[in-house]
C-alpha positions in Angstrom: 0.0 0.0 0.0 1.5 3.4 -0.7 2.6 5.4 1.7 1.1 8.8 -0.2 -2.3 7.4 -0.6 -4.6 10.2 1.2 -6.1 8.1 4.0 -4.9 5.3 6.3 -5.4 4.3 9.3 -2.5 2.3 11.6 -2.7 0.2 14.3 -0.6 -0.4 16.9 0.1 -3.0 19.2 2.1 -3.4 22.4 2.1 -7.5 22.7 1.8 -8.8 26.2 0.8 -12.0 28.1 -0.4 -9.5 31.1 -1.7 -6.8 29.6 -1.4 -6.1 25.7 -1.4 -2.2 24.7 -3.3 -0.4 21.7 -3.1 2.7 19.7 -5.1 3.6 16.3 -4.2 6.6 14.2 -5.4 7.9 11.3 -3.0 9.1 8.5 -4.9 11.8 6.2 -2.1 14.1 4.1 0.4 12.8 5.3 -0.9 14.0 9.2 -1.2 11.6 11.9 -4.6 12.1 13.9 -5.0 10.4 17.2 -8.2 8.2 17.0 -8.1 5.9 19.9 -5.9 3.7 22.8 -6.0 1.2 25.2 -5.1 -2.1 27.0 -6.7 -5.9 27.1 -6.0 -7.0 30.5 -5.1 -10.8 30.3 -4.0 -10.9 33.8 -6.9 -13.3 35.1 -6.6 -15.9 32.4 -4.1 -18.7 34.2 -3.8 -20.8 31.3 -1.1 -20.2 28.7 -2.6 -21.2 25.6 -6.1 -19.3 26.4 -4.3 -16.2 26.8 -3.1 -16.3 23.1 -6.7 -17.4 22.2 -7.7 -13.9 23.8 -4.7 -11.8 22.1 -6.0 -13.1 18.9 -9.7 -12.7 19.6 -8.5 -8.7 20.8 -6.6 -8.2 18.1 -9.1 -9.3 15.5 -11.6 -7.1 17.2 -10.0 -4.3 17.0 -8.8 -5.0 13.1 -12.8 -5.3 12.5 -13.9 -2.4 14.5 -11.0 0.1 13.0 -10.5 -1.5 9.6 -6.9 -0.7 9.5 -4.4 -0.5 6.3 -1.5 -1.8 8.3 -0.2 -2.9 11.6 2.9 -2.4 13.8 3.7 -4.6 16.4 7.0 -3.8 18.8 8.9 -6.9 19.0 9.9 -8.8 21.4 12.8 -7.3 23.9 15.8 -10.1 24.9 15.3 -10.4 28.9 17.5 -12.9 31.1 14.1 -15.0 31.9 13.6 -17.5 28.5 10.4 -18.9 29.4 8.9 -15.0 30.0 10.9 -14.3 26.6 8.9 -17.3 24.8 5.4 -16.7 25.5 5.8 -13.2 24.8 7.3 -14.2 21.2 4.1 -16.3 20.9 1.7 -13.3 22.0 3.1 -11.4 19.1 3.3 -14.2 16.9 -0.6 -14.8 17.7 -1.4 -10.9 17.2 0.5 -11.2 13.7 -1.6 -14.3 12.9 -4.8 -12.3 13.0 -3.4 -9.2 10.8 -2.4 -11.4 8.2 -5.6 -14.1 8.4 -7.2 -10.1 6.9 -4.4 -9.6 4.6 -3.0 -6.4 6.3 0.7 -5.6 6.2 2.9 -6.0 8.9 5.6 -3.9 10.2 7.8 -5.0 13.0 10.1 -2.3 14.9 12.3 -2.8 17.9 11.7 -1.1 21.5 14.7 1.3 21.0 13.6 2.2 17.3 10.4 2.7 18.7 11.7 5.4 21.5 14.4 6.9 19.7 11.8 7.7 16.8 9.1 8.8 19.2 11.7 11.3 21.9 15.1 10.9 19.8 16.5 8.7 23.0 16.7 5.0 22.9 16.7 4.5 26.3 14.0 6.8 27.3 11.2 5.4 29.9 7.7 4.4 29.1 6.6 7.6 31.1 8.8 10.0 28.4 7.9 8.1 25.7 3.8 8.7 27.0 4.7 12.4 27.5 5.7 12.9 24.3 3.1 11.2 22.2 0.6 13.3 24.6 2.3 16.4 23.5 2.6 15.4 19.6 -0.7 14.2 19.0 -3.0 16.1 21.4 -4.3 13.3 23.7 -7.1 14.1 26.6 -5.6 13.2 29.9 -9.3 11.6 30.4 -8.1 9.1 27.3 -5.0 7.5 29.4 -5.4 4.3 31.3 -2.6 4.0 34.0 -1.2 1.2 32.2 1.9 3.0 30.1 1.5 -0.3 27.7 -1.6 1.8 25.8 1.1 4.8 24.8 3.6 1.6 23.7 1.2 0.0 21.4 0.2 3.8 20.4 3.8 4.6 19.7 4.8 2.0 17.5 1.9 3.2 15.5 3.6 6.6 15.4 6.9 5.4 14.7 5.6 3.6 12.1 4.0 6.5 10.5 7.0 8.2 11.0 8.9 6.1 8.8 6.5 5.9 6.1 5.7 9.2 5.6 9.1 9.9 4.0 10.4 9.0 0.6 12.8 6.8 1.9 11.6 4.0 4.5 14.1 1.9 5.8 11.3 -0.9 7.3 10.0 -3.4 4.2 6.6 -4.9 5.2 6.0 -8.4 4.0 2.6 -10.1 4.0 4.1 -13.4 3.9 7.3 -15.7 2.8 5.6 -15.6 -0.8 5.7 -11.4 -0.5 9.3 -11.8 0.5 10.5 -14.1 -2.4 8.7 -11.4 -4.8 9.9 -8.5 -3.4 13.3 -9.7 -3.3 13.9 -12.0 -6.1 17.4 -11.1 -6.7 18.8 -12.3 -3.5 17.2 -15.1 -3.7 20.0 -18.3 -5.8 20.0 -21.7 -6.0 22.6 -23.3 -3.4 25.8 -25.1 -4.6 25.7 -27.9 -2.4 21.8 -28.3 -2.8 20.2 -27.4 -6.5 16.9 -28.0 -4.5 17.3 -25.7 -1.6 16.7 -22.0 -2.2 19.5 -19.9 0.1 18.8 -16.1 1.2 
């Protein structure tokens, strides 16, 4: 989808076994407008596996309700505790599931990218980062839930429109592995110790 095209709409999405964050915003000449945020609370569901049922379920709400053009998701961040690490990777995995099950593009960005495009530090704190998008983007105090994980999945949105909305974007969005041999045919050679295997 091009990134000049008059009117999109983005959302965001803060994956989380917890507590998952959301943002929508609505791209119209090349201005972002603030449309909505907020969290899914997962917290009481014990059970693994029915928590990814409900990320999936949330997320394809929203996608229904908001009709987006495209989603970004923050990935995962590397933490000492692998199991915590895991089912987070799955949440997002789940949540990426349901944008491409409606054929919307995916964008990915890391939680430094994400910070560094939204305040211009990598390291700032979820309470900066929330600060700033309030500031940018005009958000009624009433609109905030004290979770900071609504501003996160708000603020990938942002960065994501942020690196769109140039003529250079430095983030390719692939709908699938089928997209990504397409788009990039060239790197793509047969293997000279398997004719059969295709190597990237």
């Amino acid at each position: 989808m091009s990134s000049y095209q008059q009117e999109r709409i983005i959302l965001g999405i803060d994956p989380g076994t917890t507590i998952m964050g959301y943002g929508v915003l609505r791209v119209f000449e090349k201005k972002a407008q603030y449309i909505t945020l907020g969290i899914v609370n997962l917290k009481s569901i014990r059970n693994h596996y029915l928590t990814l049922k409900k990320v999936f379920e949330e997320v394809t709400h929203l996608i229904e309700k908001y009709l987006p053009d495209e989603l970004a998701i923050e990935s995962p961040f590397f933490e000492k505790n692998v199991q915590s690490m895991l089912k987070l990777g799955r949440a997002q995995g789940v949540a990426i599931t349901a944008a491409i099950s409606h054929d919307i593009p995916i964008a990915e960005y890391a939680p430094l990218k994400i910070k560094m495009a939204i305040t211009g530090q990598g390291r700032a704190s979820k309470e900066q980062v929330s600060a700033m998008l309030c500031k940018i983007l005009k958000i009624p105090v009433s609109d905030l839930p004290k979770e900071l994980d609504a501003t996160d999945g708000l603020a990938a949105a942002y960065c994501h429109y942020l690196q769109t909305n140039t003529i250079a974007t430095t983030t390719t969005k692939y709908r699938n592995w089928k997209d990504f041999v397409v788009k990039n045919n060239t790197r793509i050679k047969k293997s000279t110790s398997d004719k059969n295997q295709l190597s990237v």
